[in-house]
C-alpha positions, 0 to 999 in steps of 0.5 A, a space after each residue: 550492518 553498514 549502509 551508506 546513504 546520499 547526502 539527501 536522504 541523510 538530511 532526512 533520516 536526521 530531520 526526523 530525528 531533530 523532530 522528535 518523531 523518532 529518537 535515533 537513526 536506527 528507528 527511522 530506518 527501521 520504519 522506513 523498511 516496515 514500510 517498504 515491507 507493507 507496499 511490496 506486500 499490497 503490490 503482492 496481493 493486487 497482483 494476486 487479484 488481478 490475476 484472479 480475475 483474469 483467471 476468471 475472465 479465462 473461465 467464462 465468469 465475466 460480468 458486464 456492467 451498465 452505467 448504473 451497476 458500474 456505480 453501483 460497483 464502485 460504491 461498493 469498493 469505496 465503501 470497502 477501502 473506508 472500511 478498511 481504512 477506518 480499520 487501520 486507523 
């Protein structure tokens, strides 16, 4: 395979490698492509969610929140991405 690139992203995939992150050009673009895999995949999964609320807006499964159970609520999905991010790490 054969890809061309523009000057500024050749200047790039070149400074990671003179950084000693990666060792050839090859790696680079291959972990640009993991990358890019792994954002259309959570893209993919939001989508998902949000449909499935939307579905259960459809359905009558609403839920109405205050101010104090909307914090509540957004405690509760900040405690979930740390959790998942700890995971990750």
């Amino acid at each position: 395979m054969n890809v061309s690139l523009t000057p500024e992203l050749e200047r790039l995939v070149n400074e990671k490698v003179e950084s000693g992150l990666y060792q050839t050009a090859s790696e680079v673009v291959r972990e640009a492509l993991r990358l890019l895999k792994e954002r259309d995949q959570a893209r993919e999964q939001l989508r998902a969610d949000v449909q499935a609320g939307f579905d259960q807006f459809a359905r009558g499964e609403e839920r109405t929140y205050d101010k104090t159970s909307g914090r509540q609520l957004a405690e509760r999905i900040k405690s979930r991405g740390r959790t998942a991010r700890t995971k990750k790490s």
